[in-house]
C-alpha positions as CSV (number, residue, x, y, z in Angstrom):
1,X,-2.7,-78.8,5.5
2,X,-6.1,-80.2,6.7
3,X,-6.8,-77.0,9.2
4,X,-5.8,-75.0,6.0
5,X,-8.3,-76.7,3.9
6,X,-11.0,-76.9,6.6
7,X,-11.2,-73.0,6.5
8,X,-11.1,-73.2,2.7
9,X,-13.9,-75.2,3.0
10,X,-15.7,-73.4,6.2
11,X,-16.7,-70.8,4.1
12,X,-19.2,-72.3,2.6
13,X,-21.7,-72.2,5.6
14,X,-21.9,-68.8,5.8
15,X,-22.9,-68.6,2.0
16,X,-25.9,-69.7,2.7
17,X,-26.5,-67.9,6.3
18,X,-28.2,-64.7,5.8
19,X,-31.5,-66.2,5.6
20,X,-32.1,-66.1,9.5
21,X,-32.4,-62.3,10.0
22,X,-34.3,-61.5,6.5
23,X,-37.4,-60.4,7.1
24,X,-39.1,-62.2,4.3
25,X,-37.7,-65.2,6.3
26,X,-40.4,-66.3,9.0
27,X,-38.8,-69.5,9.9
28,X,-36.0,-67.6,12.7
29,X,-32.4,-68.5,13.4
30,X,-31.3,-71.5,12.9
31,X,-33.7,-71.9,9.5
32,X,-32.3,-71.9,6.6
33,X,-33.1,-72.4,3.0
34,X,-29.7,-72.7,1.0
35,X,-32.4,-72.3,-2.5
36,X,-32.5,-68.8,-1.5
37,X,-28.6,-67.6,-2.3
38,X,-28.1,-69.4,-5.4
39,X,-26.3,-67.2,-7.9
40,X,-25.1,-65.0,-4.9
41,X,-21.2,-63.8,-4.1
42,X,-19.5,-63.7,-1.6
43,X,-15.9,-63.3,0.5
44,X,-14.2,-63.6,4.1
45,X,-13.2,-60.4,5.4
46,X,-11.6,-61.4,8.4
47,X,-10.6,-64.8,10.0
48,X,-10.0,-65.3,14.0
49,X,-8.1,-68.2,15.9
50,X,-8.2,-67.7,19.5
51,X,-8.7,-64.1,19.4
52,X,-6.6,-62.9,17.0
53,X,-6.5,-61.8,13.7
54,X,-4.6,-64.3,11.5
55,X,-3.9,-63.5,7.6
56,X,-6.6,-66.6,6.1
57,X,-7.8,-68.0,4.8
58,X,-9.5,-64.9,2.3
59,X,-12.1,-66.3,-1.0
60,X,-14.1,-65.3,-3.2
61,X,-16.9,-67.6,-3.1
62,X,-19.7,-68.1,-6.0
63,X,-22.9,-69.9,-5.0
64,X,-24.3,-71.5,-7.8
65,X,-26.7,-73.7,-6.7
66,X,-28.4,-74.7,-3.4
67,X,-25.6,-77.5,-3.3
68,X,-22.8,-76.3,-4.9
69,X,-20.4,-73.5,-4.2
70,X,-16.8,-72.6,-6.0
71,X,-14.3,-71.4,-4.1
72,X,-11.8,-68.7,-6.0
73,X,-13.2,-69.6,-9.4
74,X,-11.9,-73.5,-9.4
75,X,-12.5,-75.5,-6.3
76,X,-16.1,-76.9,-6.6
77,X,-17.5,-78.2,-3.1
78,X,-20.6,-79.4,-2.2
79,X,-22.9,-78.9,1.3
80,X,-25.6,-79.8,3.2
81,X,-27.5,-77.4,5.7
82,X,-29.6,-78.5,9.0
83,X,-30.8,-76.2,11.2
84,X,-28.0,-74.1,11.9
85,X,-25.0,-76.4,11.0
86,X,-23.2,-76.8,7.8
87,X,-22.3,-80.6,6.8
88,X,-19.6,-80.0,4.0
89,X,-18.6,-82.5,1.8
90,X,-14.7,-81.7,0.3
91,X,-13.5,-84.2,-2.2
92,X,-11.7,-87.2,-0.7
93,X,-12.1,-86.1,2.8
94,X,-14.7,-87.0,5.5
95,X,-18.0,-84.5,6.2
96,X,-17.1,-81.3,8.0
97,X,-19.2,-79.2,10.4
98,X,-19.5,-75.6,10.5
99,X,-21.8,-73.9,13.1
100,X,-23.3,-70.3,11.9
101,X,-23.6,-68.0,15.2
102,X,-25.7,-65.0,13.4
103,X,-26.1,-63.2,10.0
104,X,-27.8,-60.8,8.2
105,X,-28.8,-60.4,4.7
106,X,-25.3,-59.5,3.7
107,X,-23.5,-60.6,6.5
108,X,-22.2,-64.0,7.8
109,X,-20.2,-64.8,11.0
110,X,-19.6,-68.9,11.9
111,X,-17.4,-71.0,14.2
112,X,-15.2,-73.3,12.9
113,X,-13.0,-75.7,14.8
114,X,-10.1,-73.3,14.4
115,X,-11.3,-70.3,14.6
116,X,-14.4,-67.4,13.5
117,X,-14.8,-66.5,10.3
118,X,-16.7,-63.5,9.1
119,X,-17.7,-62.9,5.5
120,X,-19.7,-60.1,3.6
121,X,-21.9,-60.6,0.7
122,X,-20.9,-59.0,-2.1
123,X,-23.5,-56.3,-4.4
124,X,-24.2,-57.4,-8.1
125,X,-24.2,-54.2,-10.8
126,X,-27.2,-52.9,-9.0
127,X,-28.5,-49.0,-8.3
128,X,-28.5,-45.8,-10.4
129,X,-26.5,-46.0,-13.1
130,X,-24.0,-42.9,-13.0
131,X,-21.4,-42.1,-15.9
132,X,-17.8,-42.3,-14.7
133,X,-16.6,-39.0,-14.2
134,X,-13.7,-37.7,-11.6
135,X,-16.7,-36.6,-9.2
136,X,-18.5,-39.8,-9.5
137,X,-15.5,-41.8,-8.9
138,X,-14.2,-39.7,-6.2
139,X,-14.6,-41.0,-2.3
140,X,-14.2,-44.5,-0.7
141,X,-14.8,-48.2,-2.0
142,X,-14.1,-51.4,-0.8
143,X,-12.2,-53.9,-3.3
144,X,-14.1,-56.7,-3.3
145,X,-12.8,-58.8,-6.3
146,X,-10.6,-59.0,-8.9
147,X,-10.8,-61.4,-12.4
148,X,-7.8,-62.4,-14.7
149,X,-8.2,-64.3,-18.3
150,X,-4.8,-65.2,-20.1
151,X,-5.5,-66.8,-23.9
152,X,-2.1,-67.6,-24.7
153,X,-0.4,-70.9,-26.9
154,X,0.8,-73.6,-24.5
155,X,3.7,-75.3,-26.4
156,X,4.2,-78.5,-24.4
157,X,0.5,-79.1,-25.6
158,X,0.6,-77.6,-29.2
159,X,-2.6,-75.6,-28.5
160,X,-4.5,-72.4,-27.2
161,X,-5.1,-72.2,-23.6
162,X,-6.9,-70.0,-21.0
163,X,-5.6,-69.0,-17.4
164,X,-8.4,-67.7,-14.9
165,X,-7.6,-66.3,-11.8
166,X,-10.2,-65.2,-9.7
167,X,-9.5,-64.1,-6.0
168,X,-10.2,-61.6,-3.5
169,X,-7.5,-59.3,-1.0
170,X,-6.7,-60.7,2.2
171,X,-8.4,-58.0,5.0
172,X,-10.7,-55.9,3.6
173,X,-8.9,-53.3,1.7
174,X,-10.2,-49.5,0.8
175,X,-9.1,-47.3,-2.0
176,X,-10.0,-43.7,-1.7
177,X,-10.1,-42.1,-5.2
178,X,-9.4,-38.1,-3.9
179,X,-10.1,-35.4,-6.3
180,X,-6.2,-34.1,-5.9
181,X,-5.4,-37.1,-7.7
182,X,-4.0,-39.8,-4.9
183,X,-5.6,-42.8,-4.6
184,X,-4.8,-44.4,-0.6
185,X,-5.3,-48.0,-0.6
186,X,-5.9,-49.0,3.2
187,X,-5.9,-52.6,4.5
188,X,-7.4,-53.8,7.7
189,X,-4.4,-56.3,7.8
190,X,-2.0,-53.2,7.5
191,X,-1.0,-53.3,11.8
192,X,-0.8,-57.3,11.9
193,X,1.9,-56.8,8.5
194,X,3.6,-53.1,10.4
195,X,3.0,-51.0,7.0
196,X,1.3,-48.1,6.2
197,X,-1.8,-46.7,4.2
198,X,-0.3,-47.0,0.1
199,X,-0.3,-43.8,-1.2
200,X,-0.7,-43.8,-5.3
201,X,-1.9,-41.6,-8.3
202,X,-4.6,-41.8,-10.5
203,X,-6.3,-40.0,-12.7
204,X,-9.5,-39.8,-15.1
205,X,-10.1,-38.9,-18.8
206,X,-13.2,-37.0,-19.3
207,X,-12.8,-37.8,-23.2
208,X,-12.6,-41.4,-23.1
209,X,-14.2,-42.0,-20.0
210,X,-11.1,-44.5,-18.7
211,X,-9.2,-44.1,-15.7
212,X,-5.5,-44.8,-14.8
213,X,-3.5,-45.4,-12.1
214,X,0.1,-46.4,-10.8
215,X,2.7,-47.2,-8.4
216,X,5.1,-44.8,-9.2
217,X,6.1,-42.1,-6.8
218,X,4.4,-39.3,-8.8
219,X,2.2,-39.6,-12.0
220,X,4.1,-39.1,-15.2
221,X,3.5,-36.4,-17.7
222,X,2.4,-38.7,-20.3
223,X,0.5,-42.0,-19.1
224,X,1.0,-45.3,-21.4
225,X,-2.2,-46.6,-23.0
226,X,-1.7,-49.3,-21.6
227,X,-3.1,-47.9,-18.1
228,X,-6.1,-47.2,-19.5
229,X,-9.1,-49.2,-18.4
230,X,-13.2,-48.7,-19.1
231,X,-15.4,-48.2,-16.3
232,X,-19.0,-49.1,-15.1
233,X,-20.9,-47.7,-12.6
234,X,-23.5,-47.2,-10.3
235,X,-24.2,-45.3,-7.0
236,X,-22.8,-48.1,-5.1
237,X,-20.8,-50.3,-7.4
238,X,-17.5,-50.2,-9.6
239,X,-16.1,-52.5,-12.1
240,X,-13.0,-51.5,-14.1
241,X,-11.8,-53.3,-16.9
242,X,-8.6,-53.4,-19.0
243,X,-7.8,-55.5,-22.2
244,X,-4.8,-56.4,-23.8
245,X,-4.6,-58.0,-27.1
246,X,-0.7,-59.6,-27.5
247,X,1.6,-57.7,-29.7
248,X,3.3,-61.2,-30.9
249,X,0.2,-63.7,-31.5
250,X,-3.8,-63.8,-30.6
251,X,-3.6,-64.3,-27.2
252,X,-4.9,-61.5,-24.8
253,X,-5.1,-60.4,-21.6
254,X,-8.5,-59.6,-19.7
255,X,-8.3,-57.5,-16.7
256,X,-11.2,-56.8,-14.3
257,X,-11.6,-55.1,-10.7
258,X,-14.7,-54.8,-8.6
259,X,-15.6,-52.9,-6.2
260,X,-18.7,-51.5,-3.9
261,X,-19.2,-48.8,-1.2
């Protein structure tokens, strides 16, 4: 459990690490201001003990302020940064250390006692805006996110409540959106589990500007609304989004996958 949560918590550090290679950054390696990623994102891509690829820990990781990061929307930590280590302070545990070995402005890689972790910074909703079409949508993207609200009546406590979920794949996964109409999810994981590229449909509506897509062998003639989902998007970045009010009550379901080339 503790080496578990030590790599939880080792990504942190590299949050914070990109400073040493920017260029507006005179200070060098091992200088680091942790002021300048606050309201940055983040997640670990790929995670190494003794050499080899192991499957975590993978988060999504939201830097709030020069002090305080959230790990997968719920775990709050908080962290120190001298020179080139990472003092991290988990609740009810002693101070951690984390040593970052080099980064860029949107990449991270550190040594933790177990193992290296590598992490990638992850683009906001910035570049051209385009409007979603089949053409625009078409080629490669990395999934970088994903975001799940449930508001839905709890009745052991007699009132509304919402469920977040916020996470990210482990590996870094790809989905190729081809014009034929398969979409091929790829995983970097895919040899370490012995499966295969997912092959899957999907398809656009030039109408209402949604897109769909599904697990099923081949696409059926007529898809269900309810695999319709909005899109936004840029030259470089892609959010879809699907909502789902509750047939039965006023709860809903809020949908939400991001993604960046």
């Amino acid at each position: 459990m503790k080496k578990t949560l030590f790599f939880a918590f080792a990504l942190v550090a590299s949050a914070i690490a990109f400073t040493a290679c920017d260029k507006n950054n005179p200070g060098g390696p091992g200088n680091y201001d942790a002021k300048d990623y606050a309201g940055t994102k983040w997640r670990i891509d790929s995670c190494l003990e003794n050499g080899t690829a192991v499957h975590g820990p993978h988060f999504f990781i939201d830097v709030k302020t020069d002090k305080e990061v959230i790990l997968n929307g719920y775990d709050t930590t908080t962290y120190a940064i001298t020179g080139d280590v990472m003092t991290i302070h988990p609740d009810a545990e002693e101070p951690w250390e984390v040593k970052i070995l080099k980064a860029t402005k949107d990449y991270a890689e550190l040594q933790a006692q177990f193992g290296t972790l590598y992490l990638s910074r992850i683009p906001e909703m910035e570049g051209a805006k385009l409007t979603p079409s089949m053409q625009n949508i078409c080629g490669q993207w990395k999934w970088d996110w994903y975001y799940t609200e449930i508001y839905h009546w709890v009745y052991d406590w007699e009132k509304w409540y919402t469920d977040y979920t916020i996470g990210t794949t482990a590996g870094v996964e790809t989905w190729e959106f081809r014009a034929d109409g398969k979409l091929i999810q790829t995983n970097t994981m895919d040899a370490m589990w012995e499966s295969k590229p997912r092959v899957l449909w999907w398809a656009f509506s030039e109408s209402s500007k949604q897109i769909a897509w599904g697990y099923e062998e081949t696409r059926p003639e007529e898809i269900p609304d309810s695999y319709w989902m909005s899109v936004e998007l840029t030259d470089h970045v892609m959010h879809f989004k699907k909502y789902e009010p509750s047939q039965h009550d006023e709860g809903y379901q809020d949908h939400r996958w991001y993604f960046s080339r």
